[in-house]
Structures are given as structure tokens and as C-alpha cells.
C-alpha positions as CSV (number, residue, x, y, z in Angstrom):
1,X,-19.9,-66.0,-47.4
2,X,-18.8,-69.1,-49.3
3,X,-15.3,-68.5,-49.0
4,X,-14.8,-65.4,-46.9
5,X,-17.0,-63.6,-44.1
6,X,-15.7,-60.9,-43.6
7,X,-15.6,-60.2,-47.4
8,X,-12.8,-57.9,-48.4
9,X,-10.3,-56.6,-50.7
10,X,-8.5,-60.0,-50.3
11,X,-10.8,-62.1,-51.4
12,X,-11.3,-60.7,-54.9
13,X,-9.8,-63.0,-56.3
14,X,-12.8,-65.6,-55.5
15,X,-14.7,-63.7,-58.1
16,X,-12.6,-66.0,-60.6
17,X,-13.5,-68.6,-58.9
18,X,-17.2,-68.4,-59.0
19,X,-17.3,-67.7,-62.8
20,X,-14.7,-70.9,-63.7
21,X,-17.3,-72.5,-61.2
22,X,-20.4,-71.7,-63.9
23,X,-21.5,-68.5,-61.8
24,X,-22.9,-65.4,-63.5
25,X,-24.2,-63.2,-60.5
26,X,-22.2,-63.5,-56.9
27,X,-24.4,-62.1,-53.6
28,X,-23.0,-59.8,-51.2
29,X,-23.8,-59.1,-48.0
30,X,-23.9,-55.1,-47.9
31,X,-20.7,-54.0,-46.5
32,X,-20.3,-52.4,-43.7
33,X,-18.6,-48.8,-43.6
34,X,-14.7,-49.3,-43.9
35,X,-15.2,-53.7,-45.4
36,X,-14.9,-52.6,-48.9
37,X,-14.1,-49.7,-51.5
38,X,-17.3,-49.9,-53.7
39,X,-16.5,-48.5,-56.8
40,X,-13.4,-51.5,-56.5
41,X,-15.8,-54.1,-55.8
42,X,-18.0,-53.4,-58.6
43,X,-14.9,-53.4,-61.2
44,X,-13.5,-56.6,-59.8
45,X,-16.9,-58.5,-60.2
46,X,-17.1,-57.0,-63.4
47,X,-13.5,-57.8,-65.0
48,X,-14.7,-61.3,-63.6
49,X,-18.3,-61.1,-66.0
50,X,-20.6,-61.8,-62.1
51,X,-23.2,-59.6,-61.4
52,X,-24.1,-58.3,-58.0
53,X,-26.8,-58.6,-55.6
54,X,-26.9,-58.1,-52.3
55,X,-27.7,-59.2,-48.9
56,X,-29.1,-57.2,-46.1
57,X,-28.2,-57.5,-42.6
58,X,-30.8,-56.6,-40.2
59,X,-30.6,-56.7,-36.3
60,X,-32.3,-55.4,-33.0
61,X,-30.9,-52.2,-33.3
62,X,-31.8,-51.9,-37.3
63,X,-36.0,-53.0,-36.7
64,X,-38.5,-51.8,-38.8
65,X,-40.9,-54.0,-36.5
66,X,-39.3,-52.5,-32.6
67,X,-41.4,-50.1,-30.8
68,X,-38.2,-48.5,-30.1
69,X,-38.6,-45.2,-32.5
70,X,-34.9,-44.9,-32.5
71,X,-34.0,-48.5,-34.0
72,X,-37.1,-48.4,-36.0
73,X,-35.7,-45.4,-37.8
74,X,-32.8,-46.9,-37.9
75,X,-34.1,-49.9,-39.9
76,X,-35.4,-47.2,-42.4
77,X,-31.9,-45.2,-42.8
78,X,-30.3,-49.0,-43.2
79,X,-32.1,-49.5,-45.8
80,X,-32.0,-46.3,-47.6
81,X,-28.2,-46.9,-47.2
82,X,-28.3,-50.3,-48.8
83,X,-30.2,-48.7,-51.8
84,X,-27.3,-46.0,-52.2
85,X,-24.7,-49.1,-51.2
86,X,-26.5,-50.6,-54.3
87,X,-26.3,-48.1,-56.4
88,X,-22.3,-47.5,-56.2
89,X,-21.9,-51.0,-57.0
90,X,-24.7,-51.9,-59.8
91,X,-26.5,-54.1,-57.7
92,X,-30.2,-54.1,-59.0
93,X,-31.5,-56.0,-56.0
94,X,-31.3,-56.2,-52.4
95,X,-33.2,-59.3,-50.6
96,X,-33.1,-60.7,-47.0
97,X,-35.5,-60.0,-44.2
98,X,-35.6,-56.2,-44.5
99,X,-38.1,-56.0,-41.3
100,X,-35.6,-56.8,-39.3
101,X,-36.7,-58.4,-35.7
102,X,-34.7,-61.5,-35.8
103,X,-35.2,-63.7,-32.9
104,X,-32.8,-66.7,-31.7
105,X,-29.6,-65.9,-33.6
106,X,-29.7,-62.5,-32.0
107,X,-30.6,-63.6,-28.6
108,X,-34.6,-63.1,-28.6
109,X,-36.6,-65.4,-27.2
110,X,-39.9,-66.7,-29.1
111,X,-42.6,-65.4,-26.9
112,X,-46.4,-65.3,-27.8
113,X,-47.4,-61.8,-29.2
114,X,-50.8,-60.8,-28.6
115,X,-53.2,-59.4,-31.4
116,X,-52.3,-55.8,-30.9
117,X,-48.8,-55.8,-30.5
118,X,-49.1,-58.2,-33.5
119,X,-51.1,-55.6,-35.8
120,X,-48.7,-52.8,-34.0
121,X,-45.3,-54.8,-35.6
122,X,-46.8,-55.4,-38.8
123,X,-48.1,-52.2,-39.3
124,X,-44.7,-50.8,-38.1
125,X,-42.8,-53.1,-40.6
126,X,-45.3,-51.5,-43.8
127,X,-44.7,-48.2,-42.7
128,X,-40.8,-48.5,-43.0
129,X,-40.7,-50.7,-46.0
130,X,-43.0,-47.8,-47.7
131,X,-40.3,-45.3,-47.0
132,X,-37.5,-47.3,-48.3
133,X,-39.4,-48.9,-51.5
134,X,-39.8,-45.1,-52.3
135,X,-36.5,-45.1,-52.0
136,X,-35.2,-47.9,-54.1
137,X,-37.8,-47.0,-57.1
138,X,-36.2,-43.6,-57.3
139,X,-32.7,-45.5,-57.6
140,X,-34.4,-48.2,-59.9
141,X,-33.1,-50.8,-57.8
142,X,-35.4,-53.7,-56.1
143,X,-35.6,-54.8,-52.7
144,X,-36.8,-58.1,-51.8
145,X,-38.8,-59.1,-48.9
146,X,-37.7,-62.7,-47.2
147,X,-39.5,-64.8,-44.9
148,X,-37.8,-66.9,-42.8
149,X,-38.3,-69.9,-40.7
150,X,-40.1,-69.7,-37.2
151,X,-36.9,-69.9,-35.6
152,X,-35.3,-66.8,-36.7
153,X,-38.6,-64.3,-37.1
154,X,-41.5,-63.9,-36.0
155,X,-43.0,-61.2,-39.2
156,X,-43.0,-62.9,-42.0
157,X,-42.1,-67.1,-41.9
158,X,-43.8,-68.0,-45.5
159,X,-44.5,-66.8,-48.9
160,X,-48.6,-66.3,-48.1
161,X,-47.1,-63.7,-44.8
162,X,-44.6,-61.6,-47.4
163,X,-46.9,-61.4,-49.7
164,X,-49.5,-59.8,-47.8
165,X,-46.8,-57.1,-46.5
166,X,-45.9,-56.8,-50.1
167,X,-49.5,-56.3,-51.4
168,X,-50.0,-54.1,-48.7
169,X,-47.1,-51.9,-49.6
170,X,-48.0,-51.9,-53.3
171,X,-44.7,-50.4,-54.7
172,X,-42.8,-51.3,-57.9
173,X,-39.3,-51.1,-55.5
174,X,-40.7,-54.4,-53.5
175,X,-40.9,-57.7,-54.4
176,X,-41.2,-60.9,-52.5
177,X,-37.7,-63.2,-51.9
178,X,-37.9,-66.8,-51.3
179,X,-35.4,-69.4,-50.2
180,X,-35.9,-72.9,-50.5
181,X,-34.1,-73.7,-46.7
182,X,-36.6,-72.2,-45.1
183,X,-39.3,-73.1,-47.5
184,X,-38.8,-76.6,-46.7
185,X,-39.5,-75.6,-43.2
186,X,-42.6,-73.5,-43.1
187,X,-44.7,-74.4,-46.9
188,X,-47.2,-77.2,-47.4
189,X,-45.9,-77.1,-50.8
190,X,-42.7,-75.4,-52.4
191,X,-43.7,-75.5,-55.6
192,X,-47.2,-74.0,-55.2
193,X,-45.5,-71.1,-52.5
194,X,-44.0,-70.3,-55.8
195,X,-46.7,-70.1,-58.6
196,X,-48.8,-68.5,-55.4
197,X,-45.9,-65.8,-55.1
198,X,-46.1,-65.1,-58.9
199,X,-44.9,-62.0,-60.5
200,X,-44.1,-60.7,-56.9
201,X,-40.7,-63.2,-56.5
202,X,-37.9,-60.7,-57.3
203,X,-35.0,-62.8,-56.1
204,X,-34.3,-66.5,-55.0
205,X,-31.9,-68.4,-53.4
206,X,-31.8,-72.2,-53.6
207,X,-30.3,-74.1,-50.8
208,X,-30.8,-77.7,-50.2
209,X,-33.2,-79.0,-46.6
210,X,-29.3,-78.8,-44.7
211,X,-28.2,-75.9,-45.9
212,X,-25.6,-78.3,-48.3
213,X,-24.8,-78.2,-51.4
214,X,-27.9,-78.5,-54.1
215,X,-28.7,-82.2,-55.0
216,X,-27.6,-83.6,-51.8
217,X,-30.8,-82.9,-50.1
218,X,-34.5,-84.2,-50.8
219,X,-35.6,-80.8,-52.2
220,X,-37.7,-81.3,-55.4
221,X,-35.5,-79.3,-57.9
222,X,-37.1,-80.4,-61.0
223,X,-40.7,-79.3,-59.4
224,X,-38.8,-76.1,-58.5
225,X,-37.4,-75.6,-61.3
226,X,-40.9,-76.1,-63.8
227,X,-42.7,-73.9,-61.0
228,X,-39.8,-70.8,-61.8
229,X,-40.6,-71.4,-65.4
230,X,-44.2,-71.4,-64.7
231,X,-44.4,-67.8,-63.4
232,X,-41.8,-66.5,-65.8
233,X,-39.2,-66.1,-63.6
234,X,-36.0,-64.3,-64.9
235,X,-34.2,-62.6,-61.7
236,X,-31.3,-64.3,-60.0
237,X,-30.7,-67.6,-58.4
238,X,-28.5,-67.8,-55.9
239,X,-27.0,-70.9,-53.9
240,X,-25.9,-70.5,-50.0
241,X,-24.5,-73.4,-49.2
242,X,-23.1,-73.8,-45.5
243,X,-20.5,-76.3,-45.2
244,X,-21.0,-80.1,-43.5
245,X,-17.7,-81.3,-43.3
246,X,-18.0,-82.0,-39.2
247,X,-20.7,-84.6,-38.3
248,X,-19.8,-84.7,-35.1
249,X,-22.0,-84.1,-32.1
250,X,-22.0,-80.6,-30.7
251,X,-20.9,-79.3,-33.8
252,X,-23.2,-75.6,-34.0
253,X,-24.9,-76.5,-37.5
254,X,-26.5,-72.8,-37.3
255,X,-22.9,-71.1,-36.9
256,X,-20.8,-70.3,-40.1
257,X,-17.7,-71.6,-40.7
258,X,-14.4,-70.7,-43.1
259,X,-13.3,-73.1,-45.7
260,X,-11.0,-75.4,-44.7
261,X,-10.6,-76.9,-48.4
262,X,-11.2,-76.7,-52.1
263,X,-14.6,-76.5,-52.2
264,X,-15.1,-75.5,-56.2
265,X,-15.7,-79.1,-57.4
266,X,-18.9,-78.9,-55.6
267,X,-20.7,-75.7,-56.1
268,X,-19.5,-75.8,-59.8
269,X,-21.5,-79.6,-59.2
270,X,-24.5,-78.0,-57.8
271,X,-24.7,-74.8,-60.3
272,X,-24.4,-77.9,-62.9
273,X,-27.0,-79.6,-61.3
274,X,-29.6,-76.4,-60.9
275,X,-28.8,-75.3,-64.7
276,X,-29.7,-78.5,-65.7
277,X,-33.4,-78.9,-64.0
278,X,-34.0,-75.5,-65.2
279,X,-33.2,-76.2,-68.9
280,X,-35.2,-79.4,-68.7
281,X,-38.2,-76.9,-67.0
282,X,-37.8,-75.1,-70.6
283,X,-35.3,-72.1,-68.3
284,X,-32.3,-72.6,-70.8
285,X,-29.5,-70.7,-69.1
């Protein structure tokens, strides 16, 4: 989404890009049928030397948590789908909010939940993920489970709630996700979510407190960085920078937004930036 949404054929060229820009792995969000030819994809990342990972994208009508049996199923066939999307194009992960139930950004309303519609979501959300962890072990692929803020879920909004999903579940196909922008939301402390979340964190993004670029925020990347090294981490690390080029008032911060420049000087500054707090954590990339 950093130069392109929708991502297609067009835009493989960007692939260049990211690796001149110190990249070595570029997310996808998983295509959607007819965005792009997958077998294509995979050989333009790969000409380019990026690996692949990929994004989910869950919604109302793909909800492992909705009493609905017809879009909870559905949230079960999506991601069986992104495992075999995966597959095709030698992605060994797949992270985002696989339970799907998103709430503002897809027009739902935070509302209080009592206890047993509470337990009834949850237990909803383990059942699915079961099924599709099955799934992705058989494939040898990973998926990764992402909490998100309080504004955009209402499952899982910090490392302590995935990982209790995850333990739950118990599969080698699930791990735990974490992103640092909503992190800085929703953990007393980002460094210990981390070193809590252990061996479970299977992917990570790092994105500064505004969504920016890393190291123009407050985040603590040096106490990030020695808290990957302290639980071993060695899967991706991903940046999702949203552009802040228009300050002004009334300007929907939430909404993405295409380039309207040359943007490379700065994510090739804040790759810099990350490698260099993880080689000083004793992470030498």
C-alpha cells in the first residue's frame, strides 16, 4: 500500500524500488480474484531478491467472530484461500486480524458486549482459527494473529488477548502478530508485550505512534529492538507507513492516500534507521 492500493501488474516495477530502498521482504495484501496473476507476482518479487508476506483482509461478511453462520464460514473459506493464495506465491506467512469483526472503519459501532455473547465470539473466533491453522500447517505456511486498537476490534486489542486465543488454539500454523501502532495504543509497556509474547510472535510490523515514517515518532526503537533480540526473533519486519504530507484540519488521518511524490528517500531513511537499532540490539541484518 506504500505506493499503490490497488496493487497490480503495473506497479511491479516498485519491487525495485523497495530493494534499492534496503528492503528484503515486501507485504502484500492478499489479492483479490482477478488483482493479480500469482505465479507473475511471485517471479517479479523474486527477479527483485523481496520476499513475500501477506496481509489479510477481513470484513463483516468474512467474521470468524459473527453469529451469522454464513459469514462465519466465510471467514473460515477466506482464510483457507489465503493459505492456498500463499502458497502460489511463496509467502510463508499471513498476519492481520484473521477474526475478522472490525468495528468503526466498516461502519460498526462500539457497543458493550455482555459476558455471553463475549465468550460466544471468542469461542466462535477459536473454532475458525482451528480449522484454518490446520489448514496452513498442512501447507507449511504461518498465519499470524493481530490485535488491534479499541477502535477497530473489539476480539483481540493487545498482545496478553492474542495470546490467550493463540494458546487456546495450540497449533504450530498460529502465531501471534504485533504492530507497534497499535501497541502504543493499547500496552503498558511495548517492550515487555514483546518478551511476554515470546516464541509465539510470528510476524511484526513497525510503524511509528502516527502511522509516519520510523524515527519520526516517540516509539522506543532501541527498547524494541533489544526486546526482538531478547526472544530470538528472526521472522519479518515490516514498516506501514501512511503518508502526513496534509496537516491540515479535516484531513481523514485514518483514510489511505496515493503518493503524490518520491517518497524512497524516506523509507530507505527509516529501514536505515530500524537496521541500525537492531544491529546495536546484537540483530545484525
Amino acid at each position: 500500500m506504500f505506493y499503490a492500493r490497488p496493487f497490480t501488474r503495473e506497479h511491479f516495477p516498485t519491487f525495485a524500488r523497495m530493494k534499492a530502498a534496503g528492503a528484503d521482504v515486501v507485504e502484500l495484501l492478499v489479492p483479490e480474484l482477478g488483482e493479480l496473476d500469482l505465479a507473475e507476482t511471485r517471479r517479479a518479487a523474486e527477479d527483485a531478491g523481496l520476499a513475500i508476506v501477506l496481509a489479510a483482509r477481513v470484513n463483516l461478511t468474512r467474521d470468524l467472530a459473527s453469529a451469522s453462520p454464513e459469514a462465519h464460514q466465510a471467514g473460515i473459506a477466506y482464510l483457507e484461500n489465503c493459505v492456498a493464495i500463499a502458497s502460489e506465491l511463496g509467502a510463508r506467512i499471513i498476519g492481520g486480524p484473521l477474526y475478522g469483526a472490525p468495528l468503526v472503519f466498516a461502519g460498526r459501532a462500539p457497543s458493550p458486549v455482555d459476558p455471553d455473547e463475549r465468550r460466544r465470539r471468542i469461542d466462535a473466533v477459536v473454532s475458525g482459527l482451528e480449522k484454518a491453522a490446520a489448514r496452513a500447517v498442512d501447507s507449511g505456511i504461518l498465519l499470524g494473529l493481530e490485535p488491534l486498537n479499541r477502535f477497530e476490534t473489539d476480539i483481540a486489542n493487545t498482545a496478553g488477548h492474542a495470546i490467550e486465543i493463540v494458546d487456546r488454539i495450540g497449533s504450530p500454523g498460529l502465531g501471534v502478530m504485533l504492530d507497534t501502532f497499535h501497541m502504543n495504543m493499547e500496552e503498558f509497556d511495548l517492550p515487555g508485550a514483546i518478551r511476554k509474547t515470546g516464541q509465539r510472535l510470528v510476524h511484526f510490523q513497525a510503524n511509528e505512534n502516527n502511522r509516519g515514517f520510523v524515527g519520526s515518532g516517540h516509539i522506543d526503537w532501541p527498547g524494541i529492538a533489544r526486546a526482538l533480540h531478547d526472544v530470538a526473533y528472526e521472522g519479518p519486519i515490516v514498516l506501514e507507513p501512511f503518508r502526513r504530507d496534509d496537516e491540515r484540519a479535516g484531513v481523514t488521518l485514518a483514510q489511505w492516500r496515493a503518493p503524490t511524490r518520491d517518497e524512497d528517500p524516506e523509507l530507505a531513511a527509516s529501514i536505515a534507521y530500524l537496521k541500525a537499532a537492531l544491529a546495536f540490539a546484537g540483530r545484525i541484518q
